[in-house]
N, CA, C and O of each residue as an XYZ file, in Angstrom:
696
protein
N     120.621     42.101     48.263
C     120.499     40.673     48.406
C     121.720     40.128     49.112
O     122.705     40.827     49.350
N     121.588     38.544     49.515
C     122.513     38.281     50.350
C     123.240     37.059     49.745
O     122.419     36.319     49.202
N     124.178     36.720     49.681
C     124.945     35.433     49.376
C     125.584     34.728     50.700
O     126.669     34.957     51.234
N     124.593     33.824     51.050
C     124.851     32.834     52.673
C     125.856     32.233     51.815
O     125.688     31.995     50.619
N     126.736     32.038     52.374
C     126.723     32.621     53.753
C     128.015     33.762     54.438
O     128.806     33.796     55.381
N     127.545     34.712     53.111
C     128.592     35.922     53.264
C     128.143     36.595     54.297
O     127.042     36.250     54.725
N     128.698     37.476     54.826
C     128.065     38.957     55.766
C     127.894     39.978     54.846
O     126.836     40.595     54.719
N     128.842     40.165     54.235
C     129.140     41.612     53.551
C     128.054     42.213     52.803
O     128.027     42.377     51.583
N     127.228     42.502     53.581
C     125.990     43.446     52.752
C     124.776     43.744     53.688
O     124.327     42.964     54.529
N     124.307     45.024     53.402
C     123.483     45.887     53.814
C     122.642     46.107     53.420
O     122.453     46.108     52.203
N     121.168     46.586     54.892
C     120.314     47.324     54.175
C     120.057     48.564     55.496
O     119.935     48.567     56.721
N     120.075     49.764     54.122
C     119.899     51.407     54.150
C     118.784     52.546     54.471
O     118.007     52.821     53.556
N     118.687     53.060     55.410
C     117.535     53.682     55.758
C     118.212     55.636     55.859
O     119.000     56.076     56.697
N     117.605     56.341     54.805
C     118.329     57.953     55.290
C     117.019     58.917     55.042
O     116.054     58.769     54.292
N     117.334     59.869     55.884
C     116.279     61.052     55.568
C     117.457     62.117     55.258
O     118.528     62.191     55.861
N     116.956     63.045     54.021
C     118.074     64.010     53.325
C     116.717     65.236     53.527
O     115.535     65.190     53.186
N     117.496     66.242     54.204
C     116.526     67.483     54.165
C     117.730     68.463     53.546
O     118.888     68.400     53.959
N     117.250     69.459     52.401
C     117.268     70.395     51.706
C     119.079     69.725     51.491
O     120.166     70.196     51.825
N     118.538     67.982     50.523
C     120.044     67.901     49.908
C     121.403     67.489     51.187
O     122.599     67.351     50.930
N     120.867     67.392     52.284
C     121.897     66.501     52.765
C     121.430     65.404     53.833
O     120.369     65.287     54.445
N     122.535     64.684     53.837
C     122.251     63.304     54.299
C     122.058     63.576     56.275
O     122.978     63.758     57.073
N     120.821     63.522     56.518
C     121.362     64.206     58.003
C     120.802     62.771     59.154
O     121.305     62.647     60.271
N     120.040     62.093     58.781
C     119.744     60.777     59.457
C     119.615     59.345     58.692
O     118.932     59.103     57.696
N     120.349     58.575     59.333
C     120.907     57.738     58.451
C     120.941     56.079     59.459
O     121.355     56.240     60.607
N     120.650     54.995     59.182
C     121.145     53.674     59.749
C     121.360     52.670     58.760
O     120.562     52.450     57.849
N     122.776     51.865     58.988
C     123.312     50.746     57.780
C     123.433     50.051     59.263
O     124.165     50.130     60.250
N     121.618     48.908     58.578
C     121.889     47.435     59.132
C     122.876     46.248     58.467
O     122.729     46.086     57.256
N     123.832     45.432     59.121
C     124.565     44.412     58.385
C     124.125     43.360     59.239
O     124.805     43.041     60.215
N     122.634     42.567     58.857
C     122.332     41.760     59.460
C     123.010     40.486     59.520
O     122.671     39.680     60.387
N     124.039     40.178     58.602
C     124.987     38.761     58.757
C     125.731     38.918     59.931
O     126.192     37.830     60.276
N     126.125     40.101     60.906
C     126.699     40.662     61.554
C     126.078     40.925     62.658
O     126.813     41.228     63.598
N     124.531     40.901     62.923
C     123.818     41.360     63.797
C     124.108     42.532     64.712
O     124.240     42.628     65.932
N     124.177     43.626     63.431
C     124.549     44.908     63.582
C     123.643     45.793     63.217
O     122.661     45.266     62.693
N     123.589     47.493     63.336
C     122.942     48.020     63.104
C     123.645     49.573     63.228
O     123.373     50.225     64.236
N     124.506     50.130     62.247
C     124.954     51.422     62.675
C     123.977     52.485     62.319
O     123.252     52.480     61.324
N     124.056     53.672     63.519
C     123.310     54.985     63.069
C     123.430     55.815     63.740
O     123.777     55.790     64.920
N     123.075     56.966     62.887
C     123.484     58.247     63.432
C     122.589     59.047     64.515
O     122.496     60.271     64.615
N     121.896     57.973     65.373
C     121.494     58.419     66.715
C     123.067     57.638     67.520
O     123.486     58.372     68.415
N     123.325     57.247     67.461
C     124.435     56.349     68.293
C     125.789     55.804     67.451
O     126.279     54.709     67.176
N     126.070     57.081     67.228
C     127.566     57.175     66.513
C     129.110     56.432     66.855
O     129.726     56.694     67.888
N     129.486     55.715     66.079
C     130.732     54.780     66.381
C     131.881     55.965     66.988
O     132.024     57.113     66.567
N     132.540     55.374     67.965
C     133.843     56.359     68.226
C     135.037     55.874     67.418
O     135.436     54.713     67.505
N     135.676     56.910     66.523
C     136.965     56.396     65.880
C     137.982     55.971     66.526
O     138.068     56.476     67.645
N     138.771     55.255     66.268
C     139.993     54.784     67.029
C     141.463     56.289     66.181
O     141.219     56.933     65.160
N     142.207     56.363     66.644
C     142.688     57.425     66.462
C     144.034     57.368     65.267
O     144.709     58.205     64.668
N     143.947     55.674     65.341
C     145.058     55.771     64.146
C     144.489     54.632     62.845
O     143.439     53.995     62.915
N     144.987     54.608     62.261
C     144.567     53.403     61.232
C     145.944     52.413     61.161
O     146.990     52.420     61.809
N     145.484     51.640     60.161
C     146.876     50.300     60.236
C     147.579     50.595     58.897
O     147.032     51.060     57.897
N     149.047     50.210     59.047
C     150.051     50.370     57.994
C     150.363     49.266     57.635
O     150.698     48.350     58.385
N     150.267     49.215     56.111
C     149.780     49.816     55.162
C     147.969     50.205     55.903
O     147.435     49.751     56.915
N     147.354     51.404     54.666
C     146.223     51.007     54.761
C     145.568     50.372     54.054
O     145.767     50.203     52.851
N     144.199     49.685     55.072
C     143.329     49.196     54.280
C     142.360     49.647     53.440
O     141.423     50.183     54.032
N     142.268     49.604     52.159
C     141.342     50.449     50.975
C     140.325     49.346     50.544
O     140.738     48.430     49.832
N     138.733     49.389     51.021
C     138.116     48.795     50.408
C     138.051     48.727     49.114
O     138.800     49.612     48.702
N     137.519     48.108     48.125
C     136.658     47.830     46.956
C     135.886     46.825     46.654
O     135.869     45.722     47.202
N     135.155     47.249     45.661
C     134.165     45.865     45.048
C     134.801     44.468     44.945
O     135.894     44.453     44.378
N     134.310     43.260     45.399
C     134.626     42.301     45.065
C     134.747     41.719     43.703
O     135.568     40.903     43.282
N     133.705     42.340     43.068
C     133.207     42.226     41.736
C     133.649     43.255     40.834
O     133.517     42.926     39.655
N     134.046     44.193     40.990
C     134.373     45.345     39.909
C     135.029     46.331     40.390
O     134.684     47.513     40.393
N     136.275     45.728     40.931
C     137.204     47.498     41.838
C     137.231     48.562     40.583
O     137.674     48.274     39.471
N     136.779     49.615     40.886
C     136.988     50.598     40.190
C     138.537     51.170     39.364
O     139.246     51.798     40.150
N     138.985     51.071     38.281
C     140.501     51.637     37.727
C     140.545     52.749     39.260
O     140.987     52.287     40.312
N     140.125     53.945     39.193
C     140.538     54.749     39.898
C     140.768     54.592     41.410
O     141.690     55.210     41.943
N     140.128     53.952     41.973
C     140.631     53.356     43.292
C     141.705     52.337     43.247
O     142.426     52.238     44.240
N     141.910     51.549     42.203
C     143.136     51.060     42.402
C     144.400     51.903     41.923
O     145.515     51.759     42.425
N     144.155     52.648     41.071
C     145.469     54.090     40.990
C     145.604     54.225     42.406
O     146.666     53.928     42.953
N     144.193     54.831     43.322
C     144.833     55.641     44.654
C     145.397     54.338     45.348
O     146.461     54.637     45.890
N     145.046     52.833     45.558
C     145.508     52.012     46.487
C     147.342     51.804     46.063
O     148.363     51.871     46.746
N     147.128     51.584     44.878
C     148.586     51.927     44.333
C     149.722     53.112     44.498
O     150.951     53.055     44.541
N     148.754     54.252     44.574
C     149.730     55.402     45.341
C     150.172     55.436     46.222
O     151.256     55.979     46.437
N     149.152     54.596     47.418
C     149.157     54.937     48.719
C     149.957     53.726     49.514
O     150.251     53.639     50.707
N     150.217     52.764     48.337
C     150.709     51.560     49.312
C     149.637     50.647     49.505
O     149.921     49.477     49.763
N     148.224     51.066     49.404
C     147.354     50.523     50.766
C     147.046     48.678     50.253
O     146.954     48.323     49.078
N     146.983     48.148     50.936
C     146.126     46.476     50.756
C     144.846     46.961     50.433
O     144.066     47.765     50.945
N     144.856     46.089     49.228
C     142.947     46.268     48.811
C     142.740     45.035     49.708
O     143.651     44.344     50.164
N     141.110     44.805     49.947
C     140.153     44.493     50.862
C     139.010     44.268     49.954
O     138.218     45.195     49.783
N     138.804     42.922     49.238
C     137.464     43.125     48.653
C     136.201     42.528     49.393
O     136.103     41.416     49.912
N     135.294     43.497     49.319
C     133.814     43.470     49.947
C     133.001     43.695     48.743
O     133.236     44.087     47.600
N     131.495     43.136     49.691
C     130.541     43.154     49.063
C     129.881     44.758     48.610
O     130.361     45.603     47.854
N     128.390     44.772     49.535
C     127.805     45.886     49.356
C     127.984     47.269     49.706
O     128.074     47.273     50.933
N     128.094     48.586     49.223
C     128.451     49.555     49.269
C     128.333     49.899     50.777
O     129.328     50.269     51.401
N     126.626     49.728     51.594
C     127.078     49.740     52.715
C     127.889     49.078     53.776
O     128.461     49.712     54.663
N     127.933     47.278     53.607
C     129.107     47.071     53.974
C     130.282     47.488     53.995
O     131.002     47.352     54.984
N     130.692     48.118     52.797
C     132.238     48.930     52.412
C     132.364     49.992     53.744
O     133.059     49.876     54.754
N     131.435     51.052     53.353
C     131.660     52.185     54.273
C     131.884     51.479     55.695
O     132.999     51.246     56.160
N     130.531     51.137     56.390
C     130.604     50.599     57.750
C     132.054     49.346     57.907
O     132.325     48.873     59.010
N     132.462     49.148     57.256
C     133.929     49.066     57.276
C     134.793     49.591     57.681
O     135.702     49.115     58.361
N     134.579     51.168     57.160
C     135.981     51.683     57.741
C     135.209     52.684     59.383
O     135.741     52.945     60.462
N     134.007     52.945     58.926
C     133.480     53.483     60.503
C     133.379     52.408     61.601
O     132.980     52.662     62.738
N     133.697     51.406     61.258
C     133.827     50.067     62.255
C     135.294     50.110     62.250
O     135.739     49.594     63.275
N     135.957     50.429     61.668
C     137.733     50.651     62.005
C     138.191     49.418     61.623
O     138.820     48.847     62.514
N     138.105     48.941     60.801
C     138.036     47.581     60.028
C     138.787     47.901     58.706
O     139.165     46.940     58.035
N     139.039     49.165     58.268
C     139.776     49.650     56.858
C     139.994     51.337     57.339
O     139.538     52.150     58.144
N     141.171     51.212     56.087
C     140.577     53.212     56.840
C     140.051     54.019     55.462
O     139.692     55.197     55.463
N     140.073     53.351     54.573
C     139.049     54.108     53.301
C     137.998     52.985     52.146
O     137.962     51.783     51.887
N     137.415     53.963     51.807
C     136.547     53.321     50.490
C     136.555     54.678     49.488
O     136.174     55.834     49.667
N     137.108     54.051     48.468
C     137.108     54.846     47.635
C     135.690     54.605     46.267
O     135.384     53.413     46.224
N     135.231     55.091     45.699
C     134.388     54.602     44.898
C     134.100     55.761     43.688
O     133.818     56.928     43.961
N     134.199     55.331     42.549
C     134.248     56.029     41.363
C     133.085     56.544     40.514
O     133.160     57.511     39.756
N     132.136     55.885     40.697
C     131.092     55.618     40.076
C     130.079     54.375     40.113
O     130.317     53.630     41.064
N     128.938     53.946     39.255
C     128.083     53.157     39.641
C     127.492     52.922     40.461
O     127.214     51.742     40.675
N     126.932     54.155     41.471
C     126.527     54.000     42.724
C     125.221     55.163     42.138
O     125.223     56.106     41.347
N     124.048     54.420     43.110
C     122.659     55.529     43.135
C     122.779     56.059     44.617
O     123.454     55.604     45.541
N     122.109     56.923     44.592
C     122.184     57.816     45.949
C     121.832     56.579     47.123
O     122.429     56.423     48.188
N     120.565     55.670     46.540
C     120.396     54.862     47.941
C     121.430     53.966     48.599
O     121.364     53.274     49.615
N     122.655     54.234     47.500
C     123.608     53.152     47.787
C     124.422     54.035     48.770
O     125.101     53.491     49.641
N     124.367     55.512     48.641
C     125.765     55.829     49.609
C     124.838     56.714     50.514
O     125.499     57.277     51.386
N     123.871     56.918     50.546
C     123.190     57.923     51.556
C     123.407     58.040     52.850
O     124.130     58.845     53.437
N     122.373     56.724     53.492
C     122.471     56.536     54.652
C     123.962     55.764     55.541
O     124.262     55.787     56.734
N     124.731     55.049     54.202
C     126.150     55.204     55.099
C     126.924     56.316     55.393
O     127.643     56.498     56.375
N     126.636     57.277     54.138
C     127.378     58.819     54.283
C     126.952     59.878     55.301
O     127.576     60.915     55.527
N     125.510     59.389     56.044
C     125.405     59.712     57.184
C     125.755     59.650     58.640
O     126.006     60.511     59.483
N     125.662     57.827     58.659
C     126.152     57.638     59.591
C     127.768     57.324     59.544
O     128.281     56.847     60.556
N     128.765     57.648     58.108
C     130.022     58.040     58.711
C     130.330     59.128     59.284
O     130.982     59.137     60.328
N     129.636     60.906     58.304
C     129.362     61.648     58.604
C     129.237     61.842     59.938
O     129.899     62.814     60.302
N     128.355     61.028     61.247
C     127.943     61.188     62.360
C     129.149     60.896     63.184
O     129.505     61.477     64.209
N     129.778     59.800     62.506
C     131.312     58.959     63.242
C     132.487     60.479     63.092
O     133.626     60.583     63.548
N     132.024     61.063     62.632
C     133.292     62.205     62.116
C     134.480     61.882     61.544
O     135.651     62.199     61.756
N     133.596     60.781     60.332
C     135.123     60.841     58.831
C     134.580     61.322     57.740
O     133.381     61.337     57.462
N     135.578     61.769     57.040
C     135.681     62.251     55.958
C     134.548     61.510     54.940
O     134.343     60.296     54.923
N     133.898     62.455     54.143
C     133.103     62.290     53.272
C     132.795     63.167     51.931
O     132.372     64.318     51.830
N     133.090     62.390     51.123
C     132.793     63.486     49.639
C     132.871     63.164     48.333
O     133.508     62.132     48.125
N     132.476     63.653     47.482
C     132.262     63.118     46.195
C     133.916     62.917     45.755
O     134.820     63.671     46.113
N     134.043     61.912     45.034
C     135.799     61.644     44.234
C     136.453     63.080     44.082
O     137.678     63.046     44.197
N     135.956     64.229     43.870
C     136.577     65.103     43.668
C     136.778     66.437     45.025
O     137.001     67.644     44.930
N     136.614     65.702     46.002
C     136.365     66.299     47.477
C     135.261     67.184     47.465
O     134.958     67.643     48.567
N     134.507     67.578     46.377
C     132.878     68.380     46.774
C     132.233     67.664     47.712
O     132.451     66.456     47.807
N     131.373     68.287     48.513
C     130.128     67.850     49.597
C     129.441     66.560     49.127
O     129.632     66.514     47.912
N     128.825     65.633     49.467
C     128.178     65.013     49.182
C     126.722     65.648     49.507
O     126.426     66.197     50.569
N     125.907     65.478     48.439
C     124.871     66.061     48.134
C     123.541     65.169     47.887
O     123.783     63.968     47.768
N     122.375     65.490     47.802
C     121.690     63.854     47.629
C     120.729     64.885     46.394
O     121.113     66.009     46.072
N     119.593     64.304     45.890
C     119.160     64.217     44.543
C     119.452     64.849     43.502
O     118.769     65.627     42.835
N     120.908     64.351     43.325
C     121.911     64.210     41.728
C     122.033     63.392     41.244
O     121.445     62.501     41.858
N     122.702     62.868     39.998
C     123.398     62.039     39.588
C     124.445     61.965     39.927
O     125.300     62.841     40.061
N     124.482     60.598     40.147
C     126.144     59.343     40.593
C     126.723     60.304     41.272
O     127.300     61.284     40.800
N     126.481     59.866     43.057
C     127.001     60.850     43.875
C     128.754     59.603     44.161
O     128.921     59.000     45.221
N     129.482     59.543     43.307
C     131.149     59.222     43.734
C     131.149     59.715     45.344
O     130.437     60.503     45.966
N     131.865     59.185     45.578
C     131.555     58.558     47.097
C     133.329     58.132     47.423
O     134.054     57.217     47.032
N     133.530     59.328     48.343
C     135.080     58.926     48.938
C     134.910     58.962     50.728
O     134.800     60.043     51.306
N     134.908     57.821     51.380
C     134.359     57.725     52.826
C     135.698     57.474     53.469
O     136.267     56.445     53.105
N     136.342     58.282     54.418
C     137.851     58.169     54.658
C     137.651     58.512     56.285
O     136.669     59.026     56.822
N     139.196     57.955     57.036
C     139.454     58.566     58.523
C     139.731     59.733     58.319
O     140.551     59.894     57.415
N     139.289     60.813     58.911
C     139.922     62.046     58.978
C     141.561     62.773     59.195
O     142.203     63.666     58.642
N     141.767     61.856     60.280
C     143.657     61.923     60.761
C     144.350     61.281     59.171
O     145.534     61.556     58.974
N     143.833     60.702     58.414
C     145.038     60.276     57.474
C     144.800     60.650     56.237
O     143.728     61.192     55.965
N     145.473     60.490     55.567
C     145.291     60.571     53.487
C     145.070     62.091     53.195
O     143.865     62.319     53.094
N     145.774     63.104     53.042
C     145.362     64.181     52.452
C     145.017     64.668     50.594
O     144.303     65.480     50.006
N     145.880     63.749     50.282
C     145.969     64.141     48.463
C     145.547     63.166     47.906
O     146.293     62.698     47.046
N     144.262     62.490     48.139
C     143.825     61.676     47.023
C     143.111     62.514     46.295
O     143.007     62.449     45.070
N     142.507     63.465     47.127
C     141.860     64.323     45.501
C     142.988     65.238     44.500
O     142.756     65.862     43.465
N     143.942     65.096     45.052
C     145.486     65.523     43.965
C     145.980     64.566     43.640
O     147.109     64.743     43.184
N     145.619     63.507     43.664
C     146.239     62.516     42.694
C     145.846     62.649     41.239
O     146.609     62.187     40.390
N     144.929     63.132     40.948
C     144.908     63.738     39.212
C     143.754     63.327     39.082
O     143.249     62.611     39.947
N     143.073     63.707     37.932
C     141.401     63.946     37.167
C     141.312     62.621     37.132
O     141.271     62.286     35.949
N     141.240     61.291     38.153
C     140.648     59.400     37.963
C     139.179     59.748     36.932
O     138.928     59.412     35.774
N     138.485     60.467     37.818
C     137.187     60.436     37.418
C     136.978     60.882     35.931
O     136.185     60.169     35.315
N     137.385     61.647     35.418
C     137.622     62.128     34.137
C     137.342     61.263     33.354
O     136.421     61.335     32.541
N     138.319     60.064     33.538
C     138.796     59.016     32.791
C     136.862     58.389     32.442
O     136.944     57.783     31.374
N     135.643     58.355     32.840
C     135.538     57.872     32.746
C     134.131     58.642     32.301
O     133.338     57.803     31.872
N     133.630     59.886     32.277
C     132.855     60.712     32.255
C     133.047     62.250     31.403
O     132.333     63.252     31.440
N     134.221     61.993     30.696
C     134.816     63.247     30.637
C     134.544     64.768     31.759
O     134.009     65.858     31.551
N     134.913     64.428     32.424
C     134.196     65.112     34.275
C     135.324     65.505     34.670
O     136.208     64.677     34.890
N     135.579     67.147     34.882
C     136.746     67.974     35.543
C     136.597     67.284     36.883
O     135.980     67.825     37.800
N     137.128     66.155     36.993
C     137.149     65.355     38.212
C     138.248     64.630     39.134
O     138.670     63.538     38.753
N     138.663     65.110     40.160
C     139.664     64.555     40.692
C     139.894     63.710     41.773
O     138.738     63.572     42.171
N     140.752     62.890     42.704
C     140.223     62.189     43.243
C     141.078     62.137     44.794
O     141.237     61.032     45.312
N     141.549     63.245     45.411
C     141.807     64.022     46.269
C     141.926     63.109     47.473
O     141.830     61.882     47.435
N     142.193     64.009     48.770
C     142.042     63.621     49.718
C     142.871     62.086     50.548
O     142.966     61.651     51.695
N     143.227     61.772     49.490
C     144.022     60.373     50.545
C     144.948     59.891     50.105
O     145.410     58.803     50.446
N     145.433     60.719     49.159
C     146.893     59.936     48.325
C     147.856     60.769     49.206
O     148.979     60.408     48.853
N     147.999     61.889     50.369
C     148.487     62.444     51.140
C     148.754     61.304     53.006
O     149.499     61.429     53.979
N     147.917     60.550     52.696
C     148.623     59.440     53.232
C     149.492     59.934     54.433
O     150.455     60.570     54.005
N     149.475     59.875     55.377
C     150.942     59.106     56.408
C     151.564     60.915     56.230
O     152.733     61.009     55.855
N     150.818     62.200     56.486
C     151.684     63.388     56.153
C     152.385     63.428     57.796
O     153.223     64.280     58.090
């Protein structure tokens, strides 16, 4: 749904064959946009200092604000999950971190078409992103930056009792 006269929100279209996300488009019609993975965004090659770390407007996750706190980064609050991602594949942030409370339709088809942009993508604990599981955690990052947010320690744990870590971008600026 939409709140006029915000932009920040999406709607998601993905096809997942044998469990992965392989075609994917996040329309942001407040934006009169349409990203997808026939016609993939080109990354810009650096991100901005500090970085920018999306989250919920409504409910930043504890564990993404640990990593924004590690990392230095300015939080950025947005709306809908696909808004978030197409955020940083629009070069508009350089991560979204996300902990939980997400159904697959929420991160699919953006995890494709970041996937297609060639950034980083993976569950909070740097595993593959995978599609018909439960609560696929969802870490959508630039590739050139953040190496140790999934060594920043078990976030996810905290909240699932889940050997879970949250990797990949607390390495920041190596």
């Amino acid at each position: 749904f939409s709140e006029p006269p915000r932009t920040d929100w999406a709607v998601h279209v993905a096809m997942v064959i044998d469990g992965e996300p392989v075609v994917g488009a996040v329309a942001l019609p407040g934006l009169g946009i349409t990203l997808s993975t026939a016609d993939p965004v080109a990354m810009p090659e650096t991100g901005a200092t500090p970085p920018r770390m999306i989250v919920s407007r409504s409910r930043p996750p504890a564990a993404a604000l640990t990593v924004a706190d590690k990392l230095g980064a300015e939080l950025v609050e947005m709306g809908s999950a696909g808004a978030k991602a197409m955020s940083v594949v629009r070069g508009e942030s350089e991560m979204y971190a996300h902990s939980g409370g997400q159904y697959e339709w929420d991160s699919c088809a953006p995890v494709a078409v970041a996937l297609a942009a060639g950034l980083h993508c993976s569950r909070i604990d740097g595993s593959p992103m995978t599609y018909n599981h439960e609560d696929p955690f969802a870490l959508i990052k630039k590739r050139f930056t953040y190496r140790k947010i999934i060594d920043l320690g078990n976030l996810g744990s905290q909240r699932r009792n889940q050997p879970t870590t949250l990797g990949e971008r607390a390495d920041i600026y190596q």
